[in-house]
CHARMM-style PDB file with segment names, atoms N, HN, CA, C and O in Angstrom:
ATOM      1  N   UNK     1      41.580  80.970  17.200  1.00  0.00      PROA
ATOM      2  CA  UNK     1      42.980  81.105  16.870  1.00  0.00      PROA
ATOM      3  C   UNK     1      43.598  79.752  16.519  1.00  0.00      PROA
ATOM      4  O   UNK     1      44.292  79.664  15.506  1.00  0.00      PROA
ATOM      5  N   UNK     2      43.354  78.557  17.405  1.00  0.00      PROA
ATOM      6  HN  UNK     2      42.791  78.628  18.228  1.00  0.00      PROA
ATOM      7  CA  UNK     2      43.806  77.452  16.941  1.00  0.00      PROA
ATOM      8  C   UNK     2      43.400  76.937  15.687  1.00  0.00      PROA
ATOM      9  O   UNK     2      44.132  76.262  14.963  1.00  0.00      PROA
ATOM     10  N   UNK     3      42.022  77.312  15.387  1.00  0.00      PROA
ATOM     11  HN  UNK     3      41.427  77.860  15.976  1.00  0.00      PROA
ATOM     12  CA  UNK     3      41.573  76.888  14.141  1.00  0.00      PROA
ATOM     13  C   UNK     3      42.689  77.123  12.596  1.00  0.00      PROA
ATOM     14  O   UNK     3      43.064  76.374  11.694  1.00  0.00      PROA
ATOM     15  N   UNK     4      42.906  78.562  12.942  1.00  0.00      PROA
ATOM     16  HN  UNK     4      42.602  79.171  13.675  1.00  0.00      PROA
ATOM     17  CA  UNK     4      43.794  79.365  12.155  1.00  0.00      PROA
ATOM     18  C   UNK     4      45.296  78.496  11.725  1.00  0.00      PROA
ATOM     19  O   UNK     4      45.828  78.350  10.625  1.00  0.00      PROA
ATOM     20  N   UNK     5      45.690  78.017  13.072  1.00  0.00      PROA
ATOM     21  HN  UNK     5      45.257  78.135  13.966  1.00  0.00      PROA
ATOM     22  CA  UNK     5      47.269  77.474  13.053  1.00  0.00      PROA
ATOM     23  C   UNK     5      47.052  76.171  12.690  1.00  0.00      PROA
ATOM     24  O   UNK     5      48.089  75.606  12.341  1.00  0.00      PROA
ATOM     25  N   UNK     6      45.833  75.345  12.643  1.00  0.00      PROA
ATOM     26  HN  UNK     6      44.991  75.804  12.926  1.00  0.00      PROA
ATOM     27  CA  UNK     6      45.474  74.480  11.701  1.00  0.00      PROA
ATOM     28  C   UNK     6      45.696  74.195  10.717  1.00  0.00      PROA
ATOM     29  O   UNK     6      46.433  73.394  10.142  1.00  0.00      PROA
ATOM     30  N   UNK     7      44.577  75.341  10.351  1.00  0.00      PROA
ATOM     31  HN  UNK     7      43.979  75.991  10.819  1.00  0.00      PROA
ATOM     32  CA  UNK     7      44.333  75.583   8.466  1.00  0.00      PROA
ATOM     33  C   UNK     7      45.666  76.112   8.132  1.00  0.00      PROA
ATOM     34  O   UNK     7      45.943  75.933   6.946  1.00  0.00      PROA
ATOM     35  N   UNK     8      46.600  76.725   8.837  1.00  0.00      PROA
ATOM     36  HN  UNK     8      46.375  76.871   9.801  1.00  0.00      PROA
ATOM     37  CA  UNK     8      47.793  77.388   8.244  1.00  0.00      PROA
ATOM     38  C   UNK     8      48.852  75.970   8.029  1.00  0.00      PROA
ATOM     39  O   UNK     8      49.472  75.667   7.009  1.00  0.00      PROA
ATOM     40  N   UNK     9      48.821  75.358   9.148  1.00  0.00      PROA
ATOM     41  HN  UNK     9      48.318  75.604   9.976  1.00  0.00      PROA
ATOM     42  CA  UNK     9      49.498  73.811   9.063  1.00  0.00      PROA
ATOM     43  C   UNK     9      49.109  72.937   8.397  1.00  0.00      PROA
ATOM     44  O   UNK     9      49.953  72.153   7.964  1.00  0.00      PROA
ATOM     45  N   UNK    10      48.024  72.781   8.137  1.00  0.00      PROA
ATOM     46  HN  UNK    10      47.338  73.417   8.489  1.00  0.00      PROA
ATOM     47  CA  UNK    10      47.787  71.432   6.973  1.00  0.00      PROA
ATOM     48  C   UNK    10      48.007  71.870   6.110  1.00  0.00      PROA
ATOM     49  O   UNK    10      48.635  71.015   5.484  1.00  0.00      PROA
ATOM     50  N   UNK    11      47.867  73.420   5.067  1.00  0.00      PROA
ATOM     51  HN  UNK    11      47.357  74.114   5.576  1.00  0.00      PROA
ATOM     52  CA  UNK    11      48.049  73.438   4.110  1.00  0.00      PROA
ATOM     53  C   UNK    11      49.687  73.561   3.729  1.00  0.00      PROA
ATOM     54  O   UNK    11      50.019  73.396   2.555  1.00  0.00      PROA
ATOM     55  N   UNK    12      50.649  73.842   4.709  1.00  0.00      PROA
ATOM     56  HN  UNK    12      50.379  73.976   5.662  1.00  0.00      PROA
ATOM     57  CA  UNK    12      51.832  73.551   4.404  1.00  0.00      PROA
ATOM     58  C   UNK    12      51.927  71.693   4.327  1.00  0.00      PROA
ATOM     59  O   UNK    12      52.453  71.006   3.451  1.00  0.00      PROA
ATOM     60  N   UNK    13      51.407  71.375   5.239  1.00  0.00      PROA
ATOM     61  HN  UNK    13      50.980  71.933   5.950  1.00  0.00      PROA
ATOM     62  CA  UNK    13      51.273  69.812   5.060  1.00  0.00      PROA
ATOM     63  C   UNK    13      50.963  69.119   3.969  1.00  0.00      PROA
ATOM     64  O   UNK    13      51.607  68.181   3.499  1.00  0.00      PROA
ATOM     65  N   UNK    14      49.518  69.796   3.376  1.00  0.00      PROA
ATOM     66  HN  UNK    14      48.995  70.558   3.758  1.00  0.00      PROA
ATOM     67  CA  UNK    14      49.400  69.277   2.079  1.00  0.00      PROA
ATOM     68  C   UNK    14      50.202  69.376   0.761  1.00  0.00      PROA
ATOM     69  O   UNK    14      50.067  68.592  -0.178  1.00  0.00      PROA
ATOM     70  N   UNK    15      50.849  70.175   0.789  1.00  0.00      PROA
ATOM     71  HN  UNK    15      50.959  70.811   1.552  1.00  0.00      PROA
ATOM     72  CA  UNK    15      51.599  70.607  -0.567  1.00  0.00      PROA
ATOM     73  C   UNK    15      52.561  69.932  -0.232  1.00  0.00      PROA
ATOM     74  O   UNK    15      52.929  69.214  -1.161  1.00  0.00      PROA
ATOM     75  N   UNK    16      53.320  69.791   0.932  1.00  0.00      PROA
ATOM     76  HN  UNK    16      53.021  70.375   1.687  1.00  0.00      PROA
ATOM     77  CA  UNK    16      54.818  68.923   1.084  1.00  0.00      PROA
ATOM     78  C   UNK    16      54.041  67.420   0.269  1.00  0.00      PROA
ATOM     79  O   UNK    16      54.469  66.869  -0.746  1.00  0.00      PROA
ATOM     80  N   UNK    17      53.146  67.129   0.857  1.00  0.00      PROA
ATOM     81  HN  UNK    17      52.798  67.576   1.681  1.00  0.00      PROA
ATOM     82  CA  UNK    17      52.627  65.670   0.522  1.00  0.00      PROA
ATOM     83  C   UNK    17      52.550  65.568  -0.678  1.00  0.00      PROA
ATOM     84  O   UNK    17      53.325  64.776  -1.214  1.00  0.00      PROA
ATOM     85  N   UNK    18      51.779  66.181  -1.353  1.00  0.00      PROA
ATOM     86  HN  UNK    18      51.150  66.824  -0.917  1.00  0.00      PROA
ATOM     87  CA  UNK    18      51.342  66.742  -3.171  1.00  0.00      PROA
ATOM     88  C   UNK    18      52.527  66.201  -3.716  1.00  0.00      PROA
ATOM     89  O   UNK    18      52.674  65.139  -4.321  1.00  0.00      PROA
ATOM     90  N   UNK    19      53.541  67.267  -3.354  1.00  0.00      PROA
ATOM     91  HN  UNK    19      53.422  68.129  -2.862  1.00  0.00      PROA
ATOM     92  CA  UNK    19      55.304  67.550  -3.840  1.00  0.00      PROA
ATOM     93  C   UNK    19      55.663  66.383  -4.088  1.00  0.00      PROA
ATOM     94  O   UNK    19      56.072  66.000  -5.184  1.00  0.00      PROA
ATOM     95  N   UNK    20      55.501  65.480  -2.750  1.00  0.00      PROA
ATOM     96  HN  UNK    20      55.169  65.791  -1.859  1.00  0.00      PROA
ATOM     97  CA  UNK    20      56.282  64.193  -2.781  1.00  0.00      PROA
ATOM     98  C   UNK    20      55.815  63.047  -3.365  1.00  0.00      PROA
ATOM     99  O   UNK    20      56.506  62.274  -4.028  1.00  0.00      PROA
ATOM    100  N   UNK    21      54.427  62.908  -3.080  1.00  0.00      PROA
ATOM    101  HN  UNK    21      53.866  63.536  -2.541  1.00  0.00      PROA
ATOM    102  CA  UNK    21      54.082  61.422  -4.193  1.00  0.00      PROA
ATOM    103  C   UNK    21      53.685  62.378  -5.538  1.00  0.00      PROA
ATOM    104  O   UNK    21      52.794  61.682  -6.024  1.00  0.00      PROA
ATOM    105  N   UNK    22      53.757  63.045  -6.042  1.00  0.00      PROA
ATOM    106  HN  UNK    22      54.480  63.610  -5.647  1.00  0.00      PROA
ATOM    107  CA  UNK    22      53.715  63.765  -7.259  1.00  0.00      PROA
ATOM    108  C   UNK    22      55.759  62.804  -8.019  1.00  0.00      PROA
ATOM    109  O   UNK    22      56.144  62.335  -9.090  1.00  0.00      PROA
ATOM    110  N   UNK    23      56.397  63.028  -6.563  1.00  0.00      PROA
ATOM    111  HN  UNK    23      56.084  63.409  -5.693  1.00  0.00      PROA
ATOM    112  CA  UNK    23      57.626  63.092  -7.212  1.00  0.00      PROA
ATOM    113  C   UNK    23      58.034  61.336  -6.962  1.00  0.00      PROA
ATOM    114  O   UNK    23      59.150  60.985  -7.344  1.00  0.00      PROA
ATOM    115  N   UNK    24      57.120  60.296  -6.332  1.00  0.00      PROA
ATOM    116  HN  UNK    24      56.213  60.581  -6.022  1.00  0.00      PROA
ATOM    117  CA  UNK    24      57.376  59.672  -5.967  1.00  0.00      PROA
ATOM    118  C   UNK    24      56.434  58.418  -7.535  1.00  0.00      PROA
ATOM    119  O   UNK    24      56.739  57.306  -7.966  1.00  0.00      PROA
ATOM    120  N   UNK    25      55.526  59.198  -7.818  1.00  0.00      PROA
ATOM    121  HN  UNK    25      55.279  60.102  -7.467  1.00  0.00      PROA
ATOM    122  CA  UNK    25      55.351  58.646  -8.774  1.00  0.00      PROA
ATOM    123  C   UNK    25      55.151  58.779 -10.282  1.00  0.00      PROA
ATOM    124  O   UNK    25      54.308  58.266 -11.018  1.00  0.00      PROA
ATOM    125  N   UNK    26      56.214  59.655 -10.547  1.00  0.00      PROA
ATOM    126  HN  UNK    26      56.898  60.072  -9.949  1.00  0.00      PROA
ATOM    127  CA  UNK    26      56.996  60.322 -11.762  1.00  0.00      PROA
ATOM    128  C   UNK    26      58.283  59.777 -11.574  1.00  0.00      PROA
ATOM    129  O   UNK    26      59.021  59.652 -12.552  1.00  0.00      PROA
ATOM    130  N   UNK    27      58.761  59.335 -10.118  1.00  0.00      PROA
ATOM    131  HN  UNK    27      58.162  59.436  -9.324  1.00  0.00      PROA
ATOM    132  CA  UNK    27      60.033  58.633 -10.239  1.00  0.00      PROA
ATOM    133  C   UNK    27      60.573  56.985 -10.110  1.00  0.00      PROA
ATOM    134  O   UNK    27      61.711  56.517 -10.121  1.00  0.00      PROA
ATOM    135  N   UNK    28      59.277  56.364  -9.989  1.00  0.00      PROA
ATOM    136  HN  UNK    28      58.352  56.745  -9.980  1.00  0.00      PROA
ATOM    137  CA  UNK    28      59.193  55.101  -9.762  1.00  0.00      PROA
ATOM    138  C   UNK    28      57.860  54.612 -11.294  1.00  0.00      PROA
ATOM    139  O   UNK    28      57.721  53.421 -11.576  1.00  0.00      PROA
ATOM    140  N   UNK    29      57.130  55.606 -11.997  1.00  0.00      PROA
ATOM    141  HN  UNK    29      57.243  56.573 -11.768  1.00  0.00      PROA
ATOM    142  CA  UNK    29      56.946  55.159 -13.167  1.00  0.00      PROA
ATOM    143  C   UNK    29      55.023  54.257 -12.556  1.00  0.00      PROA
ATOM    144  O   UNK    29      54.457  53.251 -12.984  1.00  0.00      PROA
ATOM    145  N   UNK    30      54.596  55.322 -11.384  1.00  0.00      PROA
ATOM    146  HN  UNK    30      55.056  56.140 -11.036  1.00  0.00      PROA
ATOM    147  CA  UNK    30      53.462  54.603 -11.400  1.00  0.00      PROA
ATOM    148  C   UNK    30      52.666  55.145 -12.009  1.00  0.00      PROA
ATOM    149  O   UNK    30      52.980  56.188 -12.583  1.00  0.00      PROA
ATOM    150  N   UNK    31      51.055  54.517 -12.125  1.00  0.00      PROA
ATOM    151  HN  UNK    31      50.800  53.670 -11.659  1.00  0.00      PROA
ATOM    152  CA  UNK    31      50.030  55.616 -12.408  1.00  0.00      PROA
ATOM    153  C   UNK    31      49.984  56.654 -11.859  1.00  0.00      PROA
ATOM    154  O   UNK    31      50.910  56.790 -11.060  1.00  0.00      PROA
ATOM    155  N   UNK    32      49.120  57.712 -11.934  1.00  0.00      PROA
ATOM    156  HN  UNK    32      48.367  57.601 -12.582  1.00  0.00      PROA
ATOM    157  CA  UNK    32      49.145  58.904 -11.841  1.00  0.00      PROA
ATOM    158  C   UNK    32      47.483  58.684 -11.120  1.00  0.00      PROA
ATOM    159  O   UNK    32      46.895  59.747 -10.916  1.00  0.00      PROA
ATOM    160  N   UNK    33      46.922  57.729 -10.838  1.00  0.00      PROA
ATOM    161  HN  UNK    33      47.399  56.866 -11.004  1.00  0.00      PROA
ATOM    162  CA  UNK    33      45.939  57.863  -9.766  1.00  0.00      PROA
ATOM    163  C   UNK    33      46.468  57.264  -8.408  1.00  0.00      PROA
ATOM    164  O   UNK    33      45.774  57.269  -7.391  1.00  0.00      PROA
ATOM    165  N   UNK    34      47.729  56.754  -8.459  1.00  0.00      PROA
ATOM    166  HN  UNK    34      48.292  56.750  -9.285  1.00  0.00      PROA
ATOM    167  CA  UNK    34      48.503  56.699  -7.252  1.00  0.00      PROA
ATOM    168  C   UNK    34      49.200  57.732  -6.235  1.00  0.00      PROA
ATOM    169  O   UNK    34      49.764  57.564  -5.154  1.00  0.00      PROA
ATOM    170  N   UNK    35      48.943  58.828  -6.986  1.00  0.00      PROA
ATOM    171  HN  UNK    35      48.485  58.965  -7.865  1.00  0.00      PROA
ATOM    172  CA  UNK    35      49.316  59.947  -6.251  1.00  0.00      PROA
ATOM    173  C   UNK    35      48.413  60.545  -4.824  1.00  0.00      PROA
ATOM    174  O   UNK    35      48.697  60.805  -3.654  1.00  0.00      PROA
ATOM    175  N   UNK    36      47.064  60.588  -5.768  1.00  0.00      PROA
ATOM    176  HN  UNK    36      46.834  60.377  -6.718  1.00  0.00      PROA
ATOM    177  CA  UNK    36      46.494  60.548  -4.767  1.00  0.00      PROA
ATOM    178  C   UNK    36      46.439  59.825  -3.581  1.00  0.00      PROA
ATOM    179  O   UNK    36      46.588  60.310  -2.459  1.00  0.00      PROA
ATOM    180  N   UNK    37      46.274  58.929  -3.783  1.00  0.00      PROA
ATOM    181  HN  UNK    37      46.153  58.535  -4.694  1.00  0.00      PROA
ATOM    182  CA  UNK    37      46.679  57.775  -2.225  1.00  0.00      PROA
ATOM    183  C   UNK    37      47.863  57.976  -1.815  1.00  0.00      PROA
ATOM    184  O   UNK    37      47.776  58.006  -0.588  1.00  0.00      PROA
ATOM    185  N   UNK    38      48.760  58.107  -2.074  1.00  0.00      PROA
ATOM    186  HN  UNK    38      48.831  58.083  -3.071  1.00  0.00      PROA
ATOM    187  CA  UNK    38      50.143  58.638  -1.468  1.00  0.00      PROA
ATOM    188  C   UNK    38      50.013  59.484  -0.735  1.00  0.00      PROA
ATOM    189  O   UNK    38      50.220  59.404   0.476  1.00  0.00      PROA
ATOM    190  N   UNK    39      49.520  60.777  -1.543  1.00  0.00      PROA
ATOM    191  HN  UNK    39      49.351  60.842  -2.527  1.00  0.00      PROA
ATOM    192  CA  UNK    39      49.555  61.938  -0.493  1.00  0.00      PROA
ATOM    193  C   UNK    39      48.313  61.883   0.826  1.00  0.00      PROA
ATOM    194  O   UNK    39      48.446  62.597   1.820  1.00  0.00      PROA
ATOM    195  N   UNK    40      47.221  61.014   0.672  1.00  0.00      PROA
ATOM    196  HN  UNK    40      47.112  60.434  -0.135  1.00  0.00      PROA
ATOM    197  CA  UNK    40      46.388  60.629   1.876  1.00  0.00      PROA
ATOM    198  C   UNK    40      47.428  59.965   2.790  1.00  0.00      PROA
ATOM    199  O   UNK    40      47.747  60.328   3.922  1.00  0.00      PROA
ATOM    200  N   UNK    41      47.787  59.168   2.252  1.00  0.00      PROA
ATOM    201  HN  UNK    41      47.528  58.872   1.333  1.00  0.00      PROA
ATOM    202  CA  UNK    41      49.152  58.169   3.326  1.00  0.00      PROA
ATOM    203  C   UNK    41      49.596  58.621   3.979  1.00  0.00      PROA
ATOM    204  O   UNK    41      49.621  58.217   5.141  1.00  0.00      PROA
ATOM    205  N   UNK    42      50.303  59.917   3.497  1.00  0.00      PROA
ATOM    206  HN  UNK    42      50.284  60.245   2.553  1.00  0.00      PROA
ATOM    207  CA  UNK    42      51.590  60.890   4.212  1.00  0.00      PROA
ATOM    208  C   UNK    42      50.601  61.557   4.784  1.00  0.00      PROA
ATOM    209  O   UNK    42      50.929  61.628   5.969  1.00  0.00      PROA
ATOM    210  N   UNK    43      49.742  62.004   4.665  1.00  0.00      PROA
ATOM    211  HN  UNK    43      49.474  61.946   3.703  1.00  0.00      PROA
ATOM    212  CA  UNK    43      48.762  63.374   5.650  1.00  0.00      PROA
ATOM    213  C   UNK    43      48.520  62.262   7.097  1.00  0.00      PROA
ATOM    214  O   UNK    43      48.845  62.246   8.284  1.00  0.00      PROA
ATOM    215  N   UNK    44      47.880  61.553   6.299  1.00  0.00      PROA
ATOM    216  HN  UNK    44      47.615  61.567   5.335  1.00  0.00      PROA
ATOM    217  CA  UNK    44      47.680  59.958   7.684  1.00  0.00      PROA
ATOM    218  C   UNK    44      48.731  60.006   8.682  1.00  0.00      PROA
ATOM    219  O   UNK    44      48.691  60.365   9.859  1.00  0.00      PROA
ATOM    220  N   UNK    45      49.785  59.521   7.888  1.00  0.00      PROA
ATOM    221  HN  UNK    45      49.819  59.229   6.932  1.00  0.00      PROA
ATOM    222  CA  UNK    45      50.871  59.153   9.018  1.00  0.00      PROA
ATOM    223  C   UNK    45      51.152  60.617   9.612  1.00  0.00      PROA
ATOM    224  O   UNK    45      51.580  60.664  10.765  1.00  0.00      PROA
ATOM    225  N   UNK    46      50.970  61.664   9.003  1.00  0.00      PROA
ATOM    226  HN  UNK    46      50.622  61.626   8.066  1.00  0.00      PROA
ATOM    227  CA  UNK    46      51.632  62.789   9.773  1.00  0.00      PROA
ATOM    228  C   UNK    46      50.482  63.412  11.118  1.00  0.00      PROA
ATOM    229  O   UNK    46      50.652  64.150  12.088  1.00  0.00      PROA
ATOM    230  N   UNK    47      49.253  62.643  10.533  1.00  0.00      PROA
ATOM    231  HN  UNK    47      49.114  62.044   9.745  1.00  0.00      PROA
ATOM    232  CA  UNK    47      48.134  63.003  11.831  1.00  0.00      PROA
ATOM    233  C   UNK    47      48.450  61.743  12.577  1.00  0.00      PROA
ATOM    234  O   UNK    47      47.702  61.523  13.530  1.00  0.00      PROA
ATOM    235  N   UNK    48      49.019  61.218  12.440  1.00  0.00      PROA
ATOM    236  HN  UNK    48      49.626  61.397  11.666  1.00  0.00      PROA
ATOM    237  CA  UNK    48      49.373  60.015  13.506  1.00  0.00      PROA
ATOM    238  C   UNK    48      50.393  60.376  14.283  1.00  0.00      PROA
ATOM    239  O   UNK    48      50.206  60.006  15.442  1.00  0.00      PROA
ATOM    240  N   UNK    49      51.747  61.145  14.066  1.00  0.00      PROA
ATOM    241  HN  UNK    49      51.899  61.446  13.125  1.00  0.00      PROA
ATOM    242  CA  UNK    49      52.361  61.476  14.709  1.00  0.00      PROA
ATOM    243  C   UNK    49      52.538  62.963  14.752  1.00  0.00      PROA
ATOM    244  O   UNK    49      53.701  63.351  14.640  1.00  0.00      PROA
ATOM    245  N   UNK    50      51.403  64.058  14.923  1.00  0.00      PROA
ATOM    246  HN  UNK    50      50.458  63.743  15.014  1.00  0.00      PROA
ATOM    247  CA  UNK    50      51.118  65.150  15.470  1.00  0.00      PROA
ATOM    248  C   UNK    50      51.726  65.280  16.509  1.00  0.00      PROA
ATOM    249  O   UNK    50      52.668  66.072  16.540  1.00  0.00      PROA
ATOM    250  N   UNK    51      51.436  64.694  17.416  1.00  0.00      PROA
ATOM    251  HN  UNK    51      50.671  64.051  17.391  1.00  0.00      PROA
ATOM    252  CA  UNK    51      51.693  64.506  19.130  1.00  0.00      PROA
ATOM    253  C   UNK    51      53.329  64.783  19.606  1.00  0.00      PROA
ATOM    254  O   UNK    51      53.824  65.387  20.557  1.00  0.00      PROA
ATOM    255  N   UNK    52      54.032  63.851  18.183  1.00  0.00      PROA
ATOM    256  HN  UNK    52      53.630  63.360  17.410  1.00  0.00      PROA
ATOM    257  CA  UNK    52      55.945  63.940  18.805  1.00  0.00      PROA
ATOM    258  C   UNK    52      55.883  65.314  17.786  1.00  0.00      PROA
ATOM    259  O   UNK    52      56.864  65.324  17.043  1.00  0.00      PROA
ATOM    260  N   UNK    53      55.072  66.342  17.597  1.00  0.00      PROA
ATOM    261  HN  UNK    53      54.274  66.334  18.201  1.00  0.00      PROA
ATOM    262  CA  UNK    53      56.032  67.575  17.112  1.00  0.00      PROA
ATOM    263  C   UNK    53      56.272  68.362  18.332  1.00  0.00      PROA
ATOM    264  O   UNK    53      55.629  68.282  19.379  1.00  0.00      PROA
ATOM    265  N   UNK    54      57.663  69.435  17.976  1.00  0.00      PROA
ATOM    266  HN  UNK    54      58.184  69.499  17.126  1.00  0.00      PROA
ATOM    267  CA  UNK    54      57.542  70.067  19.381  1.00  0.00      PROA
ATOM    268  C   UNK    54      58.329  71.203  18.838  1.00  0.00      PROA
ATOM    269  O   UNK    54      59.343  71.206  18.141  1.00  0.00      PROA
ATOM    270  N   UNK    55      57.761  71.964  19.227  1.00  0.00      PROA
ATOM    271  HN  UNK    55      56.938  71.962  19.794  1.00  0.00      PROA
ATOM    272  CA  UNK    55      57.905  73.425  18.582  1.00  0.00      PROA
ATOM    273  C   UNK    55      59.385  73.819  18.624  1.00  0.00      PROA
ATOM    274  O   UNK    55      59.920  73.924  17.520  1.00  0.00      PROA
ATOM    275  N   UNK    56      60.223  74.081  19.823  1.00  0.00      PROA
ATOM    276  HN  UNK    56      59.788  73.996  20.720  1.00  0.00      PROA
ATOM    277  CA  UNK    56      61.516  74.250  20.439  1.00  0.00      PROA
ATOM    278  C   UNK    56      62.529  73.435  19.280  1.00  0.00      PROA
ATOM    279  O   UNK    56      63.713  73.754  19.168  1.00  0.00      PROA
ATOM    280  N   UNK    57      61.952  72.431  18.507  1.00  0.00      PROA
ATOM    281  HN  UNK    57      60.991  72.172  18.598  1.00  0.00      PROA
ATOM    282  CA  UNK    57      63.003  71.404  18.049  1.00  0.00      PROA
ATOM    283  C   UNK    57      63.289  71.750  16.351  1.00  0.00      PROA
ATOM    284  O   UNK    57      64.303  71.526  15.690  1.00  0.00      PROA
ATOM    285  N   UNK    58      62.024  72.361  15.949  1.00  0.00      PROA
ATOM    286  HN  UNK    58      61.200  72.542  16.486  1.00  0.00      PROA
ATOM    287  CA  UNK    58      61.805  73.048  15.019  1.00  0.00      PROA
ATOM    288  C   UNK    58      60.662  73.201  14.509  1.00  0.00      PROA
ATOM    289  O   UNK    58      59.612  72.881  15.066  1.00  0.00      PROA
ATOM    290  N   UNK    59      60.807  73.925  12.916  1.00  0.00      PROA
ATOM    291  HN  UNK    59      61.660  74.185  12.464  1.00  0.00      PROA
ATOM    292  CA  UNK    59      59.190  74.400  12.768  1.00  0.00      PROA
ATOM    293  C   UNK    59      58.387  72.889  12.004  1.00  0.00      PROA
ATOM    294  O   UNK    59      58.856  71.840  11.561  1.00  0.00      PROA
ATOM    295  N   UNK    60      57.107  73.382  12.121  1.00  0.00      PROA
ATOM    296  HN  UNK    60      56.726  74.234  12.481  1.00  0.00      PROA
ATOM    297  CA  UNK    60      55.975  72.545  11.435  1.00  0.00      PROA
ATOM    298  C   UNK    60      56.625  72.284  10.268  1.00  0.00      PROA
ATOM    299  O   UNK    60      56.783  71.064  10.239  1.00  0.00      PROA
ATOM    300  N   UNK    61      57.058  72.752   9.347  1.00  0.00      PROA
ATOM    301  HN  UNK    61      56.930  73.743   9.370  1.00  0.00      PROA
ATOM    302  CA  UNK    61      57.562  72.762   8.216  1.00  0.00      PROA
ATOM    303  C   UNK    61      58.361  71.760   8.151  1.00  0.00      PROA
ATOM    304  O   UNK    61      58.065  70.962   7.262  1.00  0.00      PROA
ATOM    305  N   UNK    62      59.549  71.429   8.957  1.00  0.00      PROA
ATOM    306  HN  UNK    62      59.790  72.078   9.679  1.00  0.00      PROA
ATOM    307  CA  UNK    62      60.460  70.819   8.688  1.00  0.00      PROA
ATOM    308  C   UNK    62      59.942  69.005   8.685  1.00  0.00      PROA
ATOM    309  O   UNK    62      59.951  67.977   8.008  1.00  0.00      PROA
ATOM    310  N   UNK    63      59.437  69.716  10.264  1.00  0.00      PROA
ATOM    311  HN  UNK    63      59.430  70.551  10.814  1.00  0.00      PROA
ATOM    312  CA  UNK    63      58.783  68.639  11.053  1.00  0.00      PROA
ATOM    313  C   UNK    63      57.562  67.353   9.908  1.00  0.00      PROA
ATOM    314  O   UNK    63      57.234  66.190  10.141  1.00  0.00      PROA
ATOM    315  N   UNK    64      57.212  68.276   8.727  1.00  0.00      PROA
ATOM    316  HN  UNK    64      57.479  69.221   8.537  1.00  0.00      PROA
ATOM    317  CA  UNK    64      56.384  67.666   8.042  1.00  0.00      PROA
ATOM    318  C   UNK    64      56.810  67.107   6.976  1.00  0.00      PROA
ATOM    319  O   UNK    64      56.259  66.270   6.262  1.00  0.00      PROA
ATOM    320  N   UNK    65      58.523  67.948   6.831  1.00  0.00      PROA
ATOM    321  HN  UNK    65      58.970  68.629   7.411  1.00  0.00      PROA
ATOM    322  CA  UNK    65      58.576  67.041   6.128  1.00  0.00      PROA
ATOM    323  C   UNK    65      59.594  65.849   6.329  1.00  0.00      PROA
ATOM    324  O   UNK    65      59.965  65.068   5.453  1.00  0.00      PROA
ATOM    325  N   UNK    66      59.919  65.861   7.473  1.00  0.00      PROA
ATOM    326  HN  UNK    66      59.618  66.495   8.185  1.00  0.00      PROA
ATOM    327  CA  UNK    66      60.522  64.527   7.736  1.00  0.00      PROA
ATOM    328  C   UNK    66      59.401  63.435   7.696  1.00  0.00      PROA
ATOM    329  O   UNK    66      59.710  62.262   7.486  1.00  0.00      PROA
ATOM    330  N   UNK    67      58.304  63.754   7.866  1.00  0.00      PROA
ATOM    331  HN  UNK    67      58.053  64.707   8.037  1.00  0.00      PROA
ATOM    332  CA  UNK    67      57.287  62.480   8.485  1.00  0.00      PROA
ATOM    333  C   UNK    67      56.936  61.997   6.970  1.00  0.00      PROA
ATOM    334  O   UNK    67      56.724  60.802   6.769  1.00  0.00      PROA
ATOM    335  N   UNK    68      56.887  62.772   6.100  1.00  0.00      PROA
ATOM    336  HN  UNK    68      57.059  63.743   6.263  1.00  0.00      PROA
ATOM    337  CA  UNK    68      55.887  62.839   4.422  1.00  0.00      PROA
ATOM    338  C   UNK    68      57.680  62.166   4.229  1.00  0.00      PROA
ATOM    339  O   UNK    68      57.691  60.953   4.017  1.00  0.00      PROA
ATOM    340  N   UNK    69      58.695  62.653   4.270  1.00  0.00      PROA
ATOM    341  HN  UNK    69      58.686  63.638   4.442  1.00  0.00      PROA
ATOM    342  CA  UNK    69      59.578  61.775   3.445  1.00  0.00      PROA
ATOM    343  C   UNK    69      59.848  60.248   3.907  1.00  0.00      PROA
ATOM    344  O   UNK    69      60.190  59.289   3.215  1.00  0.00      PROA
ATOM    345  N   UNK    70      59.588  60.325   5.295  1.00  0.00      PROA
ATOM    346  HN  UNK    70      59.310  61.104   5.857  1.00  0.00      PROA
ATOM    347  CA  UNK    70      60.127  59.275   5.819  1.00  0.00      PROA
ATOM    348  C   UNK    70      58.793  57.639   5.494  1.00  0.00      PROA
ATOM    349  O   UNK    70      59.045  56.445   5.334  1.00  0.00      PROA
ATOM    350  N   UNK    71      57.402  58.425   5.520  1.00  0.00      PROA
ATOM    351  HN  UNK    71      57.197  59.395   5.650  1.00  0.00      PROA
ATOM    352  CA  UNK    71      56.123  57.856   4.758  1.00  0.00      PROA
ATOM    353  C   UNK    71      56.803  57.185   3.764  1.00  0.00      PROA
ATOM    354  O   UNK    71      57.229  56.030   3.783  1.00  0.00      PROA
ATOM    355  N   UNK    72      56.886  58.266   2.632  1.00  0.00      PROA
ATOM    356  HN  UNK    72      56.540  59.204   2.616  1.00  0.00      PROA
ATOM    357  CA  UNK    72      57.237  58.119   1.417  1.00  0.00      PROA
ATOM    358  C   UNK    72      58.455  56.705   1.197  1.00  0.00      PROA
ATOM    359  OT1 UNK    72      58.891  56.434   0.078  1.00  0.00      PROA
TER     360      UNK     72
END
């Protein structure tokens, strides 16, 4: 079951990330192989601070994307 809420969480994770250095470097005028490393960055920092999410405060969702914008 945990496996499940994983795979269901990173892949909301990944697309917030995608979203944002997709938009981060279409809006600052970088290459377009910089994206990729961006969105590793933001997945990084957001497995770095896994630990301060907390369910009660809100969902994964939100939670991911404060960390991917705040990366960013």
């Amino acid at each position: 079951m945990s496996e499940v809420i994983f795979h269901q969480r990173y892949l909301v994770a990944k697309r917030i990330a995608a979203a944002r250095a997709a938009e981060v470097v279409a809006t600052r005028g970088l290459p377009r192989c910089f994206r990729c490393d961006l969105e590793q960055e933001a997945l990084l920092e957001l497995w770095r601070k896994r630990d301060a999410y907390d369910p009660r405060r809100g969902s994964w969702r939100t939670f991911s994307e404060r960390v991917v914008g705040n990366r960013m």
